[in-house]
TIFI-578027 format. One line per 4 residues: for each residue z, y negated, x negated of C-alpha. Coordinates in steps of 0.1 Angstrom, whole numbers, plus 2048, in hexadecimal, padded with zeros to 3 digits. Layout:
BEGIN
Z Y X ~ ...
***
This chain:
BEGIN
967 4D7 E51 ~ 964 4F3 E39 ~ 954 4EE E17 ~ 93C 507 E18
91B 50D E00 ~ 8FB 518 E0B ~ 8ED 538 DFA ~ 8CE 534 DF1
8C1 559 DF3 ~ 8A4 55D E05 ~ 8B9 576 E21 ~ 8C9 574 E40
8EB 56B E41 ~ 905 557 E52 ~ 8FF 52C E55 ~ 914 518 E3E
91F 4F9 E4A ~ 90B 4DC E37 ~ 8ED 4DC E2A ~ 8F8 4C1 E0E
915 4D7 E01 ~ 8FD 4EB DEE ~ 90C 4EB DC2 ~ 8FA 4DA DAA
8F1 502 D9E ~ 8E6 50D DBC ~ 8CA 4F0 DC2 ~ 8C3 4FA D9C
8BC 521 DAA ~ 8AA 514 DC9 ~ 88B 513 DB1 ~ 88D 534 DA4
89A 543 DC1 ~ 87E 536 DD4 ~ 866 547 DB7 ~ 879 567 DC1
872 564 DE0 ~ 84E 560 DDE ~ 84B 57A DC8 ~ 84E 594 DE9
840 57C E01 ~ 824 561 DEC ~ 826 540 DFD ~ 803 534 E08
804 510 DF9 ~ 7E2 514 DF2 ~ 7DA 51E E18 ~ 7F5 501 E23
7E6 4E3 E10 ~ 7C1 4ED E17 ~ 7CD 4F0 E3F ~ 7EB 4DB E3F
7DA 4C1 E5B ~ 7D5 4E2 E74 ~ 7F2 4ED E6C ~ 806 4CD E70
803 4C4 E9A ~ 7ED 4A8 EA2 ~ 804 487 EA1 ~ 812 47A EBB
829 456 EC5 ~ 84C 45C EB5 ~ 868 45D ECF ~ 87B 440 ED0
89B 43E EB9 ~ 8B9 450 EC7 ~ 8D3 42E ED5 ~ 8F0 443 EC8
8E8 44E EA5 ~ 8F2 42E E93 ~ 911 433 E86 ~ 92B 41D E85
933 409 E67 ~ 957 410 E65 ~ 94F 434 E68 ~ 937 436 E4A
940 43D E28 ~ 94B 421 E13 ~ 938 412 DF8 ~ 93C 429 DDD
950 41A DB8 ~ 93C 416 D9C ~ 955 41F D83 ~ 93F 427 D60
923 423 D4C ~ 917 434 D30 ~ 8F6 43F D21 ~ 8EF 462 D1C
8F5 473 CFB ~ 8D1 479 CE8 ~ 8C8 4A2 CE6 ~ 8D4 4A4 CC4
8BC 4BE CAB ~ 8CC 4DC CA2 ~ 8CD 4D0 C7F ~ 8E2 4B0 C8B
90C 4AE C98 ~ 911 4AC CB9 ~ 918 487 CC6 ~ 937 47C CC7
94C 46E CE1 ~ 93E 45C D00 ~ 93A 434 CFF ~ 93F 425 D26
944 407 D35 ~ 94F 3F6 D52 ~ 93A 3EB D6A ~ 945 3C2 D5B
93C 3D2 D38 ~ 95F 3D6 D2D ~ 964 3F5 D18 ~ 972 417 D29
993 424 D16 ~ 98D 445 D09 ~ 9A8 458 D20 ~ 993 44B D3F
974 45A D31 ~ 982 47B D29 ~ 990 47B D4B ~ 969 475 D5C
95B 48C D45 ~ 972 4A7 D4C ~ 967 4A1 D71 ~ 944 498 D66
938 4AD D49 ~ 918 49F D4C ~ 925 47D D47 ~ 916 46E D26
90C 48D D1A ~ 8ED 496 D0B ~ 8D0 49A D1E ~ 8A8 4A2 D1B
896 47D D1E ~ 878 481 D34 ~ 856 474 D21 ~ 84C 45D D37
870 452 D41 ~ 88B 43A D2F ~ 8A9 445 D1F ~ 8C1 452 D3D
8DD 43D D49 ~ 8FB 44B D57 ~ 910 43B D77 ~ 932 449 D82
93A 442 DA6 ~ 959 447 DBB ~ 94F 454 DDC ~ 964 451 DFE
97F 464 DFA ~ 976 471 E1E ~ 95E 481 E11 ~ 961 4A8 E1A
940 4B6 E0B ~ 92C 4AD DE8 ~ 917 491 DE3 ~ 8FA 485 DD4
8F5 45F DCB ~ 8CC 455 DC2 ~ 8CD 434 DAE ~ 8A9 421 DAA
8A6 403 D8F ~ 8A0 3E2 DA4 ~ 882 3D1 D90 ~ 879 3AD DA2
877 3B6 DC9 ~ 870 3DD DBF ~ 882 3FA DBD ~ 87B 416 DA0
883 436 DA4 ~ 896 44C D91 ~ 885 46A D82 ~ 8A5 47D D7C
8B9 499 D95 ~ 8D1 490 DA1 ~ 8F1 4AC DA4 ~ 90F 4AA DBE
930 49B DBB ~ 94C 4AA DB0 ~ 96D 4B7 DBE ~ 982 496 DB4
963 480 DC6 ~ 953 475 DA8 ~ 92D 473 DAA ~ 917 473 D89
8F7 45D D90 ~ 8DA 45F D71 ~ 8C3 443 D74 ~ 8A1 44A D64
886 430 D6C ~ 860 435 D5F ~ 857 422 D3F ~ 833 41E D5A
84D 405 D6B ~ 867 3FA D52 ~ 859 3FB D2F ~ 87B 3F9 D1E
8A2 3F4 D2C ~ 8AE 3CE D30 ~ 8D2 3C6 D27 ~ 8DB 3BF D48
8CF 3D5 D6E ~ 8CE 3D4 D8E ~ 8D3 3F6 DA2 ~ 8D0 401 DC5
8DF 426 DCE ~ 8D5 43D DE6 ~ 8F9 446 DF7 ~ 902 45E E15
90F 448 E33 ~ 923 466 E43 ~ 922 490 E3F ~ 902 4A0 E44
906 4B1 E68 ~ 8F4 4C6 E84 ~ 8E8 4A7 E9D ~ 8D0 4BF EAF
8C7 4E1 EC2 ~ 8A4 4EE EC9 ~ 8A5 50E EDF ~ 890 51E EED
87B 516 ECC ~ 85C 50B EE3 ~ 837 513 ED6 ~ 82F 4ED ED5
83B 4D6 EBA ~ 85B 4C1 EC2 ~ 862 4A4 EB6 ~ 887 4A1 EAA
886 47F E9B ~ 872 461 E8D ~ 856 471 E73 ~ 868 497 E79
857 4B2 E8A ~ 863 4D5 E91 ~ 849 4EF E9A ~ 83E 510 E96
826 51A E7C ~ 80F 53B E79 ~ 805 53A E56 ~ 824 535 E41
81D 54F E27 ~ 80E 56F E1C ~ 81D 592 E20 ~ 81D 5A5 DFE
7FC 5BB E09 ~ 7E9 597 E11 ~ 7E2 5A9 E34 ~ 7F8 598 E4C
802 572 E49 ~ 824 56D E56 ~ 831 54E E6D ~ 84D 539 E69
85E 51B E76 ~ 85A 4F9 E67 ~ 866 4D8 E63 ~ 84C 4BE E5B
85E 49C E4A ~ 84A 47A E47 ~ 859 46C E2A ~ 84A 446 E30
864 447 E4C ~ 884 45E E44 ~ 883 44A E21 ~ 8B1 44A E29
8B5 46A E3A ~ 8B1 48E E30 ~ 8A6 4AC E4D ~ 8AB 4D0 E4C
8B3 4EE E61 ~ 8C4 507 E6A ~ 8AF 52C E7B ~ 8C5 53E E93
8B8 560 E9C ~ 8C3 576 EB9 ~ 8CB 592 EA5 ~ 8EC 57A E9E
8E2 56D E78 ~ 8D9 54F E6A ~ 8BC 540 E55 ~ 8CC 524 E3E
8B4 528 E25 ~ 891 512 E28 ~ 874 50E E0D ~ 866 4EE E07
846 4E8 E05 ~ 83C 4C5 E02 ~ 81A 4B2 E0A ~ 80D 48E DF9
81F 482 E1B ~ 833 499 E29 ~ 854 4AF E1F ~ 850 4CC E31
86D 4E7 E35 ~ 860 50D E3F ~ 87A 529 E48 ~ 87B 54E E3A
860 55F E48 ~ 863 56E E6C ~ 84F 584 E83 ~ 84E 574 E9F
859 555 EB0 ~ 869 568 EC9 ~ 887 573 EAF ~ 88F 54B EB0
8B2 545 EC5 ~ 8B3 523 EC0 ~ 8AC 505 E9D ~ 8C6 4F2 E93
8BF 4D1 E84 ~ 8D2 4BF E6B ~ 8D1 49C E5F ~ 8E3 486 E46
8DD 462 E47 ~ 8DF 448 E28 ~ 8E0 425 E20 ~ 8DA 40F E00
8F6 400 DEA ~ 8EB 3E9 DD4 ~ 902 3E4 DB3 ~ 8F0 3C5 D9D
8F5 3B3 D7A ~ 902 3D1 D68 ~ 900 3CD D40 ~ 8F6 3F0 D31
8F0 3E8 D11 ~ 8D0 3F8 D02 ~ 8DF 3F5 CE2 ~ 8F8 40E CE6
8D8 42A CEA ~ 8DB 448 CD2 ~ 8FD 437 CC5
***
C-alpha cells in the first residue's frame, strides 16, 4: 500500500489512499484551508445548527453489526511500547536561555541515557520540548511509543489519565508518527478533573487496531439516507452552504457520526464523480452530538458515481503505575 497524503485543497483531484496518512502539517492547514475555502463558498453553520434536526433524517433502528468486521486478534496491531517519559520544556521568556537538555525516564522510572534521548528527539522533535500550557490544563506530559512495525501509514495514539473508574481526557493534539514508528503522545488532563499531577498514573491510550481502509461502496448515491454502520448515516443534503452572491444554496453529501456510539472508530469518505475525479477533501462540522462530515459543494446529486466509505477501528491499552515525577516540572 502506497504512503500517500491527502491534500487538503478544497479542489478536485485524484483519491489518496488513507484517510489517516494525512502529516501532522497538513491537519494543521486543514483549519485555514477550510477558512479559504469558505471565503468563496461561506459555510452555513448558522443555517445547519438552527436546522440541523430537518436536515439530519428522522432516526431509524441501526442495522445490526456486520458478523465479519471483528478483526482477528493476531491480525491487529500489537500493543504499542512505551519507551519514554519526559515533561515538556516550559516556554521560556525571551529574556531567559533556552532549556537545556531533555530529562526522560523509563517507564520503571529508571533514567534514559542521553544518546537514547537524542536519538527520540531527532525522530521526535517535539519530544520534551517546550510547549504553550493550556490555562485550564496541567503541565503536558510526554509518552513515546513504539508502534507495530507493520505499520504502513502514520499514527495517532490519544492517551486519557485514569482517575478512580474514569477516564480524563486529554486536551492536547495529537500529531502522527514518524517514519522510524515512533509515536509522540502529550497528555493534558483539565485541572476541572485533576487539580495537580500525582507522582505515580495510570494511562489508557487510544491505539489504531489495523490501517484505516475503504470497507464500503454506496452507488447509485440514492435520495434516502443509508445507513452504513452503527450511529453513521450517509445522505444527501440540500443546504450545505452559501454561494458567494447568497442567491443559491448549494447541496452536498454528508456523513452524519453519533459519537456516543463510534467512541473507537473514526468514518470518512471518499466523493467519486463521473467526470472521473475525486473528492478527498470533507469539512467538518460538528453538532453537541454529532460529527458531521460535508463534501465540496456540488450541483447536483446526479454528478455522484458512487461514496466510498472508510473506517479505522481502535481499541484501549491501558499502561498503569508510571512514576512521572512532578518535581522534575520546569527543571
Amino acid at each position: 500500500m502506497n504512503r500517500t497524503c491527502i491534500s487538503t485543497a478544497p479542489s478536485r483531484r485524484s483519491v489518496a489512499s488513507n484517510p489517516e496518512d494525512v502529516t501532522a502539517c497538513q491537519r494543521r492547514q486543514e483549519t485555514e484551508c477550510w477558512k479559504m475555502f469558505t471565503g468563496r463558498l461561506m459555510v452555513a453553520v448558522g443555517f445547519l445548527i438552527a436546522n440541523f434536526s430537518s436536515l439530519l433524517p428522522a432516526d431509524e433502528p441501526a442495522p445490526p453489526a456486520n458478523p465479519g468486521s471483528s478483526l482477528e486478534k493476531s491480525a491487529q496491531f500489537t500493543r504499542p511500547e512505551l519507551i519514554a517519559i519526559a515533561w515538556a520544556s516550559p516556554r521560556p521568556e525571551t529574556e531567559q536561555p533556552a532549556p537545556g537538555p531533555v530529562v526522560a525516564w523509563r517507564p520503571d522510572g529508571s533514567p534514559l541515557p542521553a544518546e537514547e534521548v537524542a536519538a527520540i528527539t531527532k525522530e521526535l522533535p517535539g519530544f520534551g520540548a517546550p510547549e504553550f500550557v493550556e490555562s485550564e490544563g496541567l503541565h503536558p506530559l510526554h509518552l513515546v511509543f513504539r508502534i507495530d512495525a507493520r505499520a504502513t501509514n502514520s499514527q495517532r495514539l490519544t492517551p486519557g489519565l485514569v482517575v478512580g473508574t474514569a477516564r480524563v481526557e486529554t486536551l492536547a493534539a495529537q500529531e502522527g508518527s514518524s517514519a522510524g514508528r515512533l509515536a509522540l503522545a502529550q497528555l493534558v488532563p483539565s485541572q476541572k478533573a485533576v487539580a495537580k499531577w500525582p507522582s505515580e498514573i495510570s494511562v489508557e491510550v487510544r491505539v489504531p487496531i489495523e490501517e484505516g481502509d475503504v470497507f464500503k461502496s454506496v452507488s447509485p448515491l440514492p435520495d434516502a439516507p443509508v445507513d452504513v454502520a452503527p450511529g453513521v448515516r450517509l445522505y444527501w443534503t440540500r443546504a450545505a452552504a452559501e454561494s458567494p452572491s447568497g442567491r443559491k444554496i448549494l447541496p452536498a453529501v454528508a456523513l452524519s457520526i453519533d459519537r456516543s456510539q463510534t467512541d473507537l472508530v473514526e468514518y470518512d469518505f471518499f466523493t467519486h464523480l463521473k467526470d472521473g475525479t475525486t473528492e478527498s477533501f470533507n469539512a467538518s462540522q460538528p453538532t453537541p452530538t454529532h460529527d458531521v462530515r460535508i463534501s465540496h459543494p456540488l450541483e447536483s446529486r446526479d454528478v455522484v458515481e458512487k461514496i466510498d466509505l472508510w473506517r479505522l477501528r481502535y481499541r484501549r491499552e491501558r499502561y498503569d503505575r508510571l512514576p512521572v515525577f512532578p518535581d522534575r516540572i520546569g527543571k
